[in-house]
N, C-alpha and C positions, 0 to 999 in steps of 0.2 A: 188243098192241104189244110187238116183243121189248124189253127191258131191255138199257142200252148194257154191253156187254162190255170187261173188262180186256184188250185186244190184247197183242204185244210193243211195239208202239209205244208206246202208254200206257202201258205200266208203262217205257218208256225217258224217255217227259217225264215221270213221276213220280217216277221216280231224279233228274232232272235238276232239278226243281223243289226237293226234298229238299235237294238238295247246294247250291243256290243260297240258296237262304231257311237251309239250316244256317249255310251260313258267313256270315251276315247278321251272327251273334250275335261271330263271329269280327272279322270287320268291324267291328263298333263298337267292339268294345277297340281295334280299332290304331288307328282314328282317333284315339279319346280319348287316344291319346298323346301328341297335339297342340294339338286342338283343341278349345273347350268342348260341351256337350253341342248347346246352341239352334245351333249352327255345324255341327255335325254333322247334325244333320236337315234343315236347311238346304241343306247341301250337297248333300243326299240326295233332296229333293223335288225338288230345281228343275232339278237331271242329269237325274231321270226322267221329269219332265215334257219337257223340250225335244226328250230321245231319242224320246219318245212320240209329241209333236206333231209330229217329222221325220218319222215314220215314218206318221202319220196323213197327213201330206201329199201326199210317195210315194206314194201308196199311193190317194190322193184317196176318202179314206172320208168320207161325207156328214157332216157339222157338224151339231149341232144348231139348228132353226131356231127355238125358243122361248127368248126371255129370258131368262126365269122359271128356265131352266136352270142355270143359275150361280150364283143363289141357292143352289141344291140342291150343285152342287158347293163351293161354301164350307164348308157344312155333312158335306156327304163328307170333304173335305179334312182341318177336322177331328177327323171320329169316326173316321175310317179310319187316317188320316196324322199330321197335327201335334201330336195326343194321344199316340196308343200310342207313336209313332216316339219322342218325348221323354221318354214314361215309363220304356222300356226301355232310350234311351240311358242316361239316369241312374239306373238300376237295378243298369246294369253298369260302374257304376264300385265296385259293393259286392258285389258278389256275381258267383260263377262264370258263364260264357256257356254251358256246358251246365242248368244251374241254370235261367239265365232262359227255355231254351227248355224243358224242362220246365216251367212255369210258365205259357210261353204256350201252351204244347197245352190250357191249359184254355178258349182263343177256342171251342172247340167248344160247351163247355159250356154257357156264356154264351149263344153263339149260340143255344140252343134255350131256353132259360130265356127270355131276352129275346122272341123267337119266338113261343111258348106263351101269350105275354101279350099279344102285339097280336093276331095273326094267326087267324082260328078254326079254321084246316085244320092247323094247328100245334100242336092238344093233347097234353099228356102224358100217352101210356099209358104202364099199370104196368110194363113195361119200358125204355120208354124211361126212365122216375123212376127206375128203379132203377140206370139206366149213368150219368143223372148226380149220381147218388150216391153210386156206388164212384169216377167218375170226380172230384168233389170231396178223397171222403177220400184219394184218392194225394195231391192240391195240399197237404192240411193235412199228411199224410206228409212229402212232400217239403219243404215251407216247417219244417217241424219245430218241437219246443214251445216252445223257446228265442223263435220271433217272436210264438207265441203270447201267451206270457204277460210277455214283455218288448218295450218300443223299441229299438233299435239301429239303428244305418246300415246294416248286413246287414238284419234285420228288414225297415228300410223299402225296400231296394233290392229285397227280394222280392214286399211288397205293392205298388209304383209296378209292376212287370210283370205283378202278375195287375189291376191298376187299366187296363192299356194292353187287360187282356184283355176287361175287361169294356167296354173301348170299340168292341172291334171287334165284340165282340154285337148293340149298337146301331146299331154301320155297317153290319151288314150284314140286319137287320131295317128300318133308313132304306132301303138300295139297294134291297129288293125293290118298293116303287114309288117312290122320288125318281127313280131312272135307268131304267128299265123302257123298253122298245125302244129305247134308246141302243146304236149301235156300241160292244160293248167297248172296243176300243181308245182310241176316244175319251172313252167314262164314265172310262177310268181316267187318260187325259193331263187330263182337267178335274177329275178328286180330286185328282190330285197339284199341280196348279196352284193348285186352292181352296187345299190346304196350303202351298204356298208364300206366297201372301197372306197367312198369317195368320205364319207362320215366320218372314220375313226381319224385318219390323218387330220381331218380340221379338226376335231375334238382336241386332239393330242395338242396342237398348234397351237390353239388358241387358249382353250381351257385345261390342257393340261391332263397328267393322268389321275383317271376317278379313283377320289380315297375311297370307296364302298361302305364308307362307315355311316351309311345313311339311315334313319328313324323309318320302322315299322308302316307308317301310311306312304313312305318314299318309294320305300320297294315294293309295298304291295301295289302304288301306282304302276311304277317302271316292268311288271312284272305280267302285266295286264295288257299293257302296253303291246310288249312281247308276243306272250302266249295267245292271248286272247283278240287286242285289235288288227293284229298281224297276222300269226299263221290259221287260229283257227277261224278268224274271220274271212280268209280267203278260200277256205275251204268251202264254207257257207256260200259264200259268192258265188261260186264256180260252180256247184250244187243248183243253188237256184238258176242259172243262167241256163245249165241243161235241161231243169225239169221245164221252165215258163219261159224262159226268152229274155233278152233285152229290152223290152220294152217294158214286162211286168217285174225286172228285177228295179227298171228304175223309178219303182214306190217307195223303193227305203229310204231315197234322196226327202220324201216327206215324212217319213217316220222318224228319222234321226233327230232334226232341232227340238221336237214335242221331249222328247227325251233328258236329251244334254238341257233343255231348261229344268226341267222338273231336277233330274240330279243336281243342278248346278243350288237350285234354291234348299234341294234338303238337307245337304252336305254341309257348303260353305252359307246358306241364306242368301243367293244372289237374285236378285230381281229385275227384271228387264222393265221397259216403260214403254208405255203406250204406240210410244213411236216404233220401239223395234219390231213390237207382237203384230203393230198394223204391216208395218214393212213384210215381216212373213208371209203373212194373212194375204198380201200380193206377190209376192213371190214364187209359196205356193198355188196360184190359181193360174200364174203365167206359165209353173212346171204342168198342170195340170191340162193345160190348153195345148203344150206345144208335146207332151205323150199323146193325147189322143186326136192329133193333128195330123195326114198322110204325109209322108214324106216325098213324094212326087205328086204335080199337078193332075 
């Protein structure tokens, strides 16, 4: 069987993918300009759910006909959505947005960790152990000693982003059978849905009902958010994953922090330091080892 090929198309939704998940991290700073964190992922889930289920409609992609289904996307919802979305909202209210997305490039890592331990076609060979190993020590680089051996709001803004990381490990070792011959489209309007059920109640709860009467760069964050890092970026996803496979869709795990820096510095002026870029700099070479590493001895 040939192995699916990097085209120029794919590597055009991979650029596209990149720049939309980059400027996610950009995105949540300008909402938070407004509006609290649980409002923010809020807003974010339930845009991308409804764009989703529009488009599921359109489109008349089959429903799923069991129950039992929803249950599962609750639980997607979640480990996919209502978890990470709210750890890295409130991540970045302390620390840089190219920061956090180097920090979420470690979902890779996670994913095969977590992986390894359910799955038995999932073992880690010596090289795969060893990319997520250099692929850790960049996180501990980059998080730097300061969070190690001290608390702070910085400190904690960095571990709540690799905490969102380690959730999507799980979400994505749950989706290899909770949603298993599900229409993409629709596994992902019914994660995002499960996450809005669990969202809006603690919204309400804690922070209360959103006045909307939010400044121009709020909503065009919160709106992006929505449309853009949500529903049509799953679409891309799901896109790419058919035409190249999982193994070439996870480049964009290195395309994304080059991004969210650059945004982060032309927008607001934020600057990372030597320590984080090096931190990267191993991280991506540990992501880089453990793709092109067999998965069986």
């Amino acid at each position: 069987m040939t192995a699916p090929r990097l085209t120029p198309f794919v590597w055009m939704l991979l650029g596209a993918l990149a720049l939309i998940w980059g400027t996610s991290f950009l995105s949540n700073r300008a909402a938070l300009e407004g509006a609290g964190v649980l409002t923010v992922v809020s807003f974010r889930v339930s845009g991308g759910a409804l764009a989703l289920w529009l488009y599921v409609a359109l489109r008349r992609l089959p429903l799923p006909a069991h129950r039992g289904i929803w249950g599962r996307f609750l639980i997607m919802g979640a480990l996919n959505n209502a978890i990470p979305f709210s750890l890295i909202v409130w991540g970045q209210q302390h620390i840089e947005s190219g920061l956090a997305a180097i920090l979420n490039a470690s979902t890779a890592l996670f994913g095969v960790l977590v992986a390894s331990a359910v799955f038995a076609d999932e073992r880690l060979t010596v090289p795969r152990l060893a990319g997520v190993g250099i692929g850790f020590a960049g996180v501990v680089l980059a998080i730097g000693p300061e969070a190690l051996s001290s608390f702070t709001l910085t400190s904690a803004g960095q571990w709540a982003v690799v905490g969102a990381s380690l959730s999507y490990g799980f979400a994505g070792a749950y989706a290899r059978f909770a949603i298993k011959g599900l229409v993409p489209e629709v596994a992902a309007a019914g994660m995002l849905t499960g996450g809005m059920i669990w969202l809006i109640p603690a919204m309400l709860l804690i922070e209360g009902v959103p006045s909307f009467d939010y400044a121009t760069p709020v909503w065009v964050g919160i709106g992006w958010l929505a449309l853009g890092c949500s529903a049509v970026a799953y679409l891309i996803y799901y896109r790419i994953l058919a035409l190249a496979g999982a193994g070439n869709l996870s480049l964009v795990t290195l395309l994304i922090p080059p991004v969210a820096i650059l945004a982060g510095w032309a927008v607001y002026g934020e600057r990372l330091g030597l320590l984080e870029l090096a931190g990267f700099a191993v991280l991506a070479a540990g992501l880089w080892l453990l793709n092109r590493a067999p998965k069986t001895a």
